[in-house]
mmCIF file of the N, C-alpha and C atoms, coordinates in Angstrom:
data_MODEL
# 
_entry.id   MODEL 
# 
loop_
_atom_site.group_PDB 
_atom_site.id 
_atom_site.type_symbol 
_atom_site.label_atom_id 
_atom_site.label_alt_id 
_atom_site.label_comp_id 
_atom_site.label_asym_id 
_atom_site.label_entity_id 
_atom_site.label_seq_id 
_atom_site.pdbx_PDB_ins_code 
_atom_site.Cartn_x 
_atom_site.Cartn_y 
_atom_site.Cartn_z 
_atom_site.occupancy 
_atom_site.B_iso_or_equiv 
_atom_site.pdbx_formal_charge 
_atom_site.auth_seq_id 
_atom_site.auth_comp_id 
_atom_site.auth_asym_id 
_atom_site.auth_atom_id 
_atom_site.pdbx_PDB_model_num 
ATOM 1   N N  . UNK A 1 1  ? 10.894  -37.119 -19.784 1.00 0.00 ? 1  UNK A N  1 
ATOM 2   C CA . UNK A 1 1  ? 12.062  -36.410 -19.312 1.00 0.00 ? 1  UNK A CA 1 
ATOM 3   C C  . UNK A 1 1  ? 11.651  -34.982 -18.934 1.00 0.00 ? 1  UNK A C  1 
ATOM 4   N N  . UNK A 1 2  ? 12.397  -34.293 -17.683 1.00 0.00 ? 2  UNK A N  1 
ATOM 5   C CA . UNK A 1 2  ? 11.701  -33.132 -17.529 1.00 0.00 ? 2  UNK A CA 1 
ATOM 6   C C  . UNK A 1 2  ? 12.409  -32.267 -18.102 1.00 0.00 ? 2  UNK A C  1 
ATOM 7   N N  . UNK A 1 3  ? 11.820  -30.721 -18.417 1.00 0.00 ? 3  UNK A N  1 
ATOM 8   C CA . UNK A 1 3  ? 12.794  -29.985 -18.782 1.00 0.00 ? 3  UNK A CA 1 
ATOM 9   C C  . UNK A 1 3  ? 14.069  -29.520 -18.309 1.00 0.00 ? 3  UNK A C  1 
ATOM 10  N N  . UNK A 1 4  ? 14.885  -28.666 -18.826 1.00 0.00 ? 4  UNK A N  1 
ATOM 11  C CA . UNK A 1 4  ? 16.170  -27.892 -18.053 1.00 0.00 ? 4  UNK A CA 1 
ATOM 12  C C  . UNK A 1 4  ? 15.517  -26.938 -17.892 1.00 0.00 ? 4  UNK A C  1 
ATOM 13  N N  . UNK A 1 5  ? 16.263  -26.231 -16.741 1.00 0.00 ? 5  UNK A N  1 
ATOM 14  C CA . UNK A 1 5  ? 15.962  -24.934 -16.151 1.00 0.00 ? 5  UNK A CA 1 
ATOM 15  C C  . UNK A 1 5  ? 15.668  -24.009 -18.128 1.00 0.00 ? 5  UNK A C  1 
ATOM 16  N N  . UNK A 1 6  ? 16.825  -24.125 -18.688 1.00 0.00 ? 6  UNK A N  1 
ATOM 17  C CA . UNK A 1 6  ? 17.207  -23.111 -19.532 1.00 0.00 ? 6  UNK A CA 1 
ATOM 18  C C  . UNK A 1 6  ? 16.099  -23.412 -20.455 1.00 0.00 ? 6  UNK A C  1 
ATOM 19  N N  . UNK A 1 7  ? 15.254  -24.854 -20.542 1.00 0.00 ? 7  UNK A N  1 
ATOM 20  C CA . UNK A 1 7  ? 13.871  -25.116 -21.609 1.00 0.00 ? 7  UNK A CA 1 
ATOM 21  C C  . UNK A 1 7  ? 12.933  -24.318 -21.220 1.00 0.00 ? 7  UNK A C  1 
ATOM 22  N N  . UNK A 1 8  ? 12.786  -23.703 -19.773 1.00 0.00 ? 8  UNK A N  1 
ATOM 23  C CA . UNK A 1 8  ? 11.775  -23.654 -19.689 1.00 0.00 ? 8  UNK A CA 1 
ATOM 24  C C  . UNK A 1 8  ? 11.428  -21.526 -19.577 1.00 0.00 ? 8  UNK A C  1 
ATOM 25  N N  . UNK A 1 9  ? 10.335  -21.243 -19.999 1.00 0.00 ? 9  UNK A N  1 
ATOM 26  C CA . UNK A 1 9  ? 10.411  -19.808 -20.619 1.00 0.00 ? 9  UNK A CA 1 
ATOM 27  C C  . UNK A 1 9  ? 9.655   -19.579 -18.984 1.00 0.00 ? 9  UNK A C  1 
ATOM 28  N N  . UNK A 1 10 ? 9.671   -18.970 -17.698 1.00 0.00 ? 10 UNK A N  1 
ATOM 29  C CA . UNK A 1 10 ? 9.391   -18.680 -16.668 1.00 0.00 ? 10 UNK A CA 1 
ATOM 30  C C  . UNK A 1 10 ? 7.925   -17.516 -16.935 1.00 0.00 ? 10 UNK A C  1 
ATOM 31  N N  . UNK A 1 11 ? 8.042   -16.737 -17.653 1.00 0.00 ? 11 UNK A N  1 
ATOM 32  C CA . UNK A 1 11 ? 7.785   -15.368 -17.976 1.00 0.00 ? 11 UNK A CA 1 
ATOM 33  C C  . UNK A 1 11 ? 6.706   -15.848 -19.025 1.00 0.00 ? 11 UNK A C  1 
ATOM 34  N N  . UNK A 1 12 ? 6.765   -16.513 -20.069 1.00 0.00 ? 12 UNK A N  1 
ATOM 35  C CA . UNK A 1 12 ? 5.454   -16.970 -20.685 1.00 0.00 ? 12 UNK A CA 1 
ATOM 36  C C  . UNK A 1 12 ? 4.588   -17.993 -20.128 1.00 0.00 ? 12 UNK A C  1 
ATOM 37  N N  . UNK A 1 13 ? 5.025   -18.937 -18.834 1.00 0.00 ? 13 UNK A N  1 
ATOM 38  C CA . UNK A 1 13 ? 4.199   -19.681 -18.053 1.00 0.00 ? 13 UNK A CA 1 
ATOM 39  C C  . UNK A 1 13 ? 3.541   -18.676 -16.884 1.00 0.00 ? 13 UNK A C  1 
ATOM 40  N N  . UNK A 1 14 ? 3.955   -17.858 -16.224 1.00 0.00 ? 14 UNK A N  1 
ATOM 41  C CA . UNK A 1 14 ? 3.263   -16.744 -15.542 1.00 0.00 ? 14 UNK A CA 1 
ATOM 42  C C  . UNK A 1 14 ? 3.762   -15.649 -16.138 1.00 0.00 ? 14 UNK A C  1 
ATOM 43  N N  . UNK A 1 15 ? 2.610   -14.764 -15.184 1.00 0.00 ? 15 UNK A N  1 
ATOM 44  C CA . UNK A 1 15 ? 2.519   -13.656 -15.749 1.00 0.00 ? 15 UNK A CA 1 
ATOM 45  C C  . UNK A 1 15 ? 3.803   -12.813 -15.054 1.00 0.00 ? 15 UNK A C  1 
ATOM 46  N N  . UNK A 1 16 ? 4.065   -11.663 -15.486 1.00 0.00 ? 16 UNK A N  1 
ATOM 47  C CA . UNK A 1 16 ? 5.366   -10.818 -14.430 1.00 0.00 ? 16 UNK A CA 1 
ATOM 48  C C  . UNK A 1 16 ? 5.381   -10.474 -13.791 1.00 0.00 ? 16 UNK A C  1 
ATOM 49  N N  . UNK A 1 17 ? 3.962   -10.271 -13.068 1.00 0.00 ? 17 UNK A N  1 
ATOM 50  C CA . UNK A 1 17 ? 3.949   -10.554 -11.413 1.00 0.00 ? 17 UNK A CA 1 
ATOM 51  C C  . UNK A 1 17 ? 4.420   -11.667 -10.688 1.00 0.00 ? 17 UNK A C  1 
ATOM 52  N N  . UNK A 1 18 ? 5.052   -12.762 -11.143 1.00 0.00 ? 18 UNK A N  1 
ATOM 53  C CA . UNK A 1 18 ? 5.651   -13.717 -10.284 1.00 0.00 ? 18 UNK A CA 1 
ATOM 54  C C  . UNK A 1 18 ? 6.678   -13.578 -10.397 1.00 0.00 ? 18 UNK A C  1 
ATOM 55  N N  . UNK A 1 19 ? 7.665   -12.875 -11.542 1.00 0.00 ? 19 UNK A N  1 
ATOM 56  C CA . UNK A 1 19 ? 8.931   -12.620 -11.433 1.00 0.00 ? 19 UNK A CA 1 
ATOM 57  C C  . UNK A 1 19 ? 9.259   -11.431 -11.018 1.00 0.00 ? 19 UNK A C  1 
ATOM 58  N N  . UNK A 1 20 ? 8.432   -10.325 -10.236 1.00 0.00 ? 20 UNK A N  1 
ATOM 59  C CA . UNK A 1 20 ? 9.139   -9.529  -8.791  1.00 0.00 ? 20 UNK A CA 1 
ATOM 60  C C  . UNK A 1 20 ? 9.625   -9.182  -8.211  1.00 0.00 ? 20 UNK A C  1 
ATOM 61  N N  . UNK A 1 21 ? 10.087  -8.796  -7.691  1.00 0.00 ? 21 UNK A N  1 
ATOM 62  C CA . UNK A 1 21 ? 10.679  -8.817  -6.093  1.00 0.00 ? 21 UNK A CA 1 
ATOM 63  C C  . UNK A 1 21 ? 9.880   -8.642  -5.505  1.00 0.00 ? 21 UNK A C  1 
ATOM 64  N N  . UNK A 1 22 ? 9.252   -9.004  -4.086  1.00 0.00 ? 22 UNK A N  1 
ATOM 65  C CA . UNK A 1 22 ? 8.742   -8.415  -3.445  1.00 0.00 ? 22 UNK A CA 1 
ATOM 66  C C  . UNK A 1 22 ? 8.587   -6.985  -3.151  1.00 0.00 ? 22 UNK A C  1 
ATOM 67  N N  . UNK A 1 23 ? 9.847   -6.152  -2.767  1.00 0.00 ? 23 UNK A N  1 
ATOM 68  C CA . UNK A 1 23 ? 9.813   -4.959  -2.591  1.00 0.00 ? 23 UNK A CA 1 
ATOM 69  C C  . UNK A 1 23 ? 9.142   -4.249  -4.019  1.00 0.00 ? 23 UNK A C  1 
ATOM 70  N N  . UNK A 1 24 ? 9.139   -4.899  -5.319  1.00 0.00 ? 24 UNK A N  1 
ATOM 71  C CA . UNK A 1 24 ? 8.408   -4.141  -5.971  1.00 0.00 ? 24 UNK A CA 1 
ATOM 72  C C  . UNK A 1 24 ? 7.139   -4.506  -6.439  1.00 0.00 ? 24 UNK A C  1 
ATOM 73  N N  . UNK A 1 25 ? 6.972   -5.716  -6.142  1.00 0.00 ? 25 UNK A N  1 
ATOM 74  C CA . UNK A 1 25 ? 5.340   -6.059  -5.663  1.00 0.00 ? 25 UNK A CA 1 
ATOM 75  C C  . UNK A 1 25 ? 4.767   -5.754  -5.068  1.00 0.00 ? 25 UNK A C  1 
ATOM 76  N N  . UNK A 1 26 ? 4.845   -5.348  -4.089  1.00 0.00 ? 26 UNK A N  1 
ATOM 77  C CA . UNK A 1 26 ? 4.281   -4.318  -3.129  1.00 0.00 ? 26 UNK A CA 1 
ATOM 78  C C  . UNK A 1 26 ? 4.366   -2.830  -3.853  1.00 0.00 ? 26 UNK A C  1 
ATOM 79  N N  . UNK A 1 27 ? 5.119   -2.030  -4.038  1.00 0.00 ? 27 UNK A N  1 
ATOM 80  C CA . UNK A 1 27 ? 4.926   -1.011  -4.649  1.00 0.00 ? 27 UNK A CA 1 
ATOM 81  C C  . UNK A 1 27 ? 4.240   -0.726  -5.757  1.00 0.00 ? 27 UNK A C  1 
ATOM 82  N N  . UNK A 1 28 ? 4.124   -2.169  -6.695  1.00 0.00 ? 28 UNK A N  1 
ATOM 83  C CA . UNK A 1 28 ? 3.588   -1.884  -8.054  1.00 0.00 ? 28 UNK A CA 1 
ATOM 84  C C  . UNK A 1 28 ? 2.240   -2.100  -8.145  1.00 0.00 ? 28 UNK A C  1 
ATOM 85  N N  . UNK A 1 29 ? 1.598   -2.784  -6.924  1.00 0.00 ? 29 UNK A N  1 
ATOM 86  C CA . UNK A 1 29 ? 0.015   -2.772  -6.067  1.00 0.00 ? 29 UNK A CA 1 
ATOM 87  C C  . UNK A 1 29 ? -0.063  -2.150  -5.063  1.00 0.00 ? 29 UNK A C  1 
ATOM 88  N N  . UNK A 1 30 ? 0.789   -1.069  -4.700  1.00 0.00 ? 30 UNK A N  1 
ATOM 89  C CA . UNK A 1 30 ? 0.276   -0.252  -3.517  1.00 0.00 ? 30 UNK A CA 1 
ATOM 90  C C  . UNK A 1 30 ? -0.174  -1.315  -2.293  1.00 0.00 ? 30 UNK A C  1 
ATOM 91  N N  . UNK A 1 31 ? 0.294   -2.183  -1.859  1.00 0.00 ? 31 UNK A N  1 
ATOM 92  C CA . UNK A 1 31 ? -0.188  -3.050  -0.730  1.00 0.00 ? 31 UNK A CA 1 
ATOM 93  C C  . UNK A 1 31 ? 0.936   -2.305  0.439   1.00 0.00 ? 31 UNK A C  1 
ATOM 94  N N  . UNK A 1 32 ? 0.229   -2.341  1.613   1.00 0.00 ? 32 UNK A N  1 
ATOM 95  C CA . UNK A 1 32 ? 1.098   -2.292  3.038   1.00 0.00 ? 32 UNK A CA 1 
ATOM 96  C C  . UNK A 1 32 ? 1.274   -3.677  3.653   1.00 0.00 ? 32 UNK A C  1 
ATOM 97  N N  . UNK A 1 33 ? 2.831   -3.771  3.870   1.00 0.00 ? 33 UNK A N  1 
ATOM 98  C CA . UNK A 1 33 ? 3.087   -4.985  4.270   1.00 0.00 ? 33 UNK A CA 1 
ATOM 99  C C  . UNK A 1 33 ? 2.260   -5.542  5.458   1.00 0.00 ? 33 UNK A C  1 
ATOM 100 N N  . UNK A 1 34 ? 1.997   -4.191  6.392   1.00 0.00 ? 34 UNK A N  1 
ATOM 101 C CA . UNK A 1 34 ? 1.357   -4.774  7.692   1.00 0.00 ? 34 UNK A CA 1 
ATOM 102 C C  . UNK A 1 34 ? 0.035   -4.515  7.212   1.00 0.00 ? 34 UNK A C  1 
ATOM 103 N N  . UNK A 1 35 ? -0.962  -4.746  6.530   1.00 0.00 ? 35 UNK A N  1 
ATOM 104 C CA . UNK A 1 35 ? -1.817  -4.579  6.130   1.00 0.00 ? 35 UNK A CA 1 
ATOM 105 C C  . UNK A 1 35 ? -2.797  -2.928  6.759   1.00 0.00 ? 35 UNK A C  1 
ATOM 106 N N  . UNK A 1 36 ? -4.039  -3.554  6.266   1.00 0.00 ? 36 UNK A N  1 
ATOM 107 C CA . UNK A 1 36 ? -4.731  -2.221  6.590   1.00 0.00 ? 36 UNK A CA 1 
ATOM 108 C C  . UNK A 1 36 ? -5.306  -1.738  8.142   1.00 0.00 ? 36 UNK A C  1 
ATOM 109 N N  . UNK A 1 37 ? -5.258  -0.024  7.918   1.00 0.00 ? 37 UNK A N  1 
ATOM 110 C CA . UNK A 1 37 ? -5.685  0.633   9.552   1.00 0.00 ? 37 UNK A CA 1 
ATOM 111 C C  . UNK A 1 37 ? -7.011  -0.631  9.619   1.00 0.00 ? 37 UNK A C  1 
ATOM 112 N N  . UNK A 1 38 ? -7.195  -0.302  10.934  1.00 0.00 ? 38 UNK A N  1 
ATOM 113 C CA . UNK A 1 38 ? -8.408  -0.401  11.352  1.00 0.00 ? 38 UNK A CA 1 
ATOM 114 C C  . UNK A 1 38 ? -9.876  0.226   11.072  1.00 0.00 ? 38 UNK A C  1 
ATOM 115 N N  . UNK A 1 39 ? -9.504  1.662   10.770  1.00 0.00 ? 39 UNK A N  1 
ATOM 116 C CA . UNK A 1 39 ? -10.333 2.632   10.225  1.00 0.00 ? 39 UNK A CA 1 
ATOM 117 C C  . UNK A 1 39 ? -10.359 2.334   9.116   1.00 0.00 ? 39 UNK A C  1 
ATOM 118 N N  . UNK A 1 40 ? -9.384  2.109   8.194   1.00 0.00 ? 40 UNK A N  1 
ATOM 119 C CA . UNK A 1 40 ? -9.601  1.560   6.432   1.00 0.00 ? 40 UNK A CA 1 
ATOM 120 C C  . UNK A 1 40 ? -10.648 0.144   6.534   1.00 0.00 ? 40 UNK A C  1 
ATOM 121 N N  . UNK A 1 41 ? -10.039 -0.612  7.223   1.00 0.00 ? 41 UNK A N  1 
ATOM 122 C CA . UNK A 1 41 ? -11.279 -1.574  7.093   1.00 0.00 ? 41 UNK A CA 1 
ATOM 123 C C  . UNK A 1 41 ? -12.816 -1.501  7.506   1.00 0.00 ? 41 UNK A C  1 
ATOM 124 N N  . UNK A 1 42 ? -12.870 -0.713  8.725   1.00 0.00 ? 42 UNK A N  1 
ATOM 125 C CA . UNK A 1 42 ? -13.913 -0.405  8.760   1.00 0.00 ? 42 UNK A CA 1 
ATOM 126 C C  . UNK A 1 42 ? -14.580 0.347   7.470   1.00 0.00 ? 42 UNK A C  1 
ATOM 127 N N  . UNK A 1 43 ? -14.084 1.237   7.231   1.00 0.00 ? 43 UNK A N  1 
ATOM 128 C CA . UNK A 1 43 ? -14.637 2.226   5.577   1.00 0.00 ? 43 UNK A CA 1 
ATOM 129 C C  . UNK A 1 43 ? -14.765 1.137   4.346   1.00 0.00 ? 43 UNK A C  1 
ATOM 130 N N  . UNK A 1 44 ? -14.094 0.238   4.293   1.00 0.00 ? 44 UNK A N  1 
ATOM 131 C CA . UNK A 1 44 ? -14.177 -0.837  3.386   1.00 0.00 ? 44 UNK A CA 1 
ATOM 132 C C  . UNK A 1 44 ? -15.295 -1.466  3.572   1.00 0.00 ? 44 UNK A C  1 
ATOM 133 N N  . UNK A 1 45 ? -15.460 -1.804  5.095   1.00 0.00 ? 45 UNK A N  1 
ATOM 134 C CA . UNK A 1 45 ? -16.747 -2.903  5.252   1.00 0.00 ? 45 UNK A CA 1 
ATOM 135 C C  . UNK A 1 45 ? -17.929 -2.234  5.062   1.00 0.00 ? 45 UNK A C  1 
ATOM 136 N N  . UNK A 1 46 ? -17.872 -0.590  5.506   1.00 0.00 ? 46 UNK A N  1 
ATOM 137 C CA . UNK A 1 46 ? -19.141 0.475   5.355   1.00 0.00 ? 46 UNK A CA 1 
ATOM 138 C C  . UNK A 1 46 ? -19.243 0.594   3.715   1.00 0.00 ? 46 UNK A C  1 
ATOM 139 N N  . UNK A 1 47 ? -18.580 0.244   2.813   1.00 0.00 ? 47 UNK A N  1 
ATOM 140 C CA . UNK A 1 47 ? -18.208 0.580   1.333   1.00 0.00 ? 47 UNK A CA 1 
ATOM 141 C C  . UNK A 1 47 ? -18.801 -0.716  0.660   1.00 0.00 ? 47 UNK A C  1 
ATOM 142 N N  . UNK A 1 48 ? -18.299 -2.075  0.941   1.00 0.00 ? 48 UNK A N  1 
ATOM 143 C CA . UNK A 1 48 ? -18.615 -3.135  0.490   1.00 0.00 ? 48 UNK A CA 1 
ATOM 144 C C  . UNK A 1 48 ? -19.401 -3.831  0.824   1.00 0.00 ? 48 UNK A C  1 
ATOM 145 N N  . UNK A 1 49 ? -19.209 -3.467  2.522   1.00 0.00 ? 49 UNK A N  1 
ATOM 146 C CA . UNK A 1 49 ? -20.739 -5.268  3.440   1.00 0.00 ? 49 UNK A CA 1 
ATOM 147 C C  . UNK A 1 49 ? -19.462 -6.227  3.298   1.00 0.00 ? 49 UNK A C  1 
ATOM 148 N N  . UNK A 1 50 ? -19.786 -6.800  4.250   1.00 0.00 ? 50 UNK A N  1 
ATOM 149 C CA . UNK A 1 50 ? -19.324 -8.266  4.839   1.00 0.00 ? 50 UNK A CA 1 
ATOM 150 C C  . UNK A 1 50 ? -18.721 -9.093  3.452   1.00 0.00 ? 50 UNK A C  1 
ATOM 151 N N  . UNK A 1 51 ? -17.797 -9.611  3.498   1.00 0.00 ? 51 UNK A N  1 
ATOM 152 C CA . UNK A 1 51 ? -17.420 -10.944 2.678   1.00 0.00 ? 51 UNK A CA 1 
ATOM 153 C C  . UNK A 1 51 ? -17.901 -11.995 3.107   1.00 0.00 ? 51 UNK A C  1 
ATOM 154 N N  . UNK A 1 52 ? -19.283 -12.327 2.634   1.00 0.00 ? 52 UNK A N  1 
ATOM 155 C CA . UNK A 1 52 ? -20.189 -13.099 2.537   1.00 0.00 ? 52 UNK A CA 1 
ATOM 156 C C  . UNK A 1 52 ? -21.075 -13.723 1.375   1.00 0.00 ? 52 UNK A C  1 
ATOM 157 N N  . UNK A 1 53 ? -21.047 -15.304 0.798   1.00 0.00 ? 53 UNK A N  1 
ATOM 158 C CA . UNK A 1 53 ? -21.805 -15.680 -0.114  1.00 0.00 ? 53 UNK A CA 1 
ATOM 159 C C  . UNK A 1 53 ? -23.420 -15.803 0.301   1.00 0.00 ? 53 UNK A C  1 
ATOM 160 N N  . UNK A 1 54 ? -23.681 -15.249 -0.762  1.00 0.00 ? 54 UNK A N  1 
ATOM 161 C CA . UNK A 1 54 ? -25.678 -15.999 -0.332  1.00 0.00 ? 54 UNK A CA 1 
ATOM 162 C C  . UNK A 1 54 ? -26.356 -16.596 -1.396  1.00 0.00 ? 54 UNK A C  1 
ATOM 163 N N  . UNK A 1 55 ? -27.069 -17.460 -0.927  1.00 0.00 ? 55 UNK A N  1 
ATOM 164 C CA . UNK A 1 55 ? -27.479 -17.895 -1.556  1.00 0.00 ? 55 UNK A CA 1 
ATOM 165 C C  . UNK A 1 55 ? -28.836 -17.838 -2.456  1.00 0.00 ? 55 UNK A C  1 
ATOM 166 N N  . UNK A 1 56 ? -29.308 -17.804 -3.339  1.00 0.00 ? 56 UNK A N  1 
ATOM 167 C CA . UNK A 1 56 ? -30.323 -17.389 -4.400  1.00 0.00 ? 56 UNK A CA 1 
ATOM 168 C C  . UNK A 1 56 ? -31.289 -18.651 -3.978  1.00 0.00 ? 56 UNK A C  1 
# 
């Protein structure tokens, strides 16, 4: 039998980042909805290198 809504604890199965809002998910990670400049990514890629696996 599955549970009821009211069995089930939302908040101890994830963490409280899934219970949110968006508008404050975004604020509470500093994310831009339209993501990043062009210039930020570039400084990122000069900062990090490519998102790339290699292999050993």
């Amino acid at each position: 039998m599955a549970n009821t809504k009211d069995e089930v604890n939302v908040s101890k199965m994830y963490s409280k980042e899934c219970l949110l809002s968006k508008d404050d998910f975004i604020k509470e990670f500093e994310f831009k909805e339209n993501g990043i400049s062009s210039e930020e990514a570039n400084d990122k890629l000069h900062m990090y290198g490519l998102n790339e696996i290699t292999r050993c």
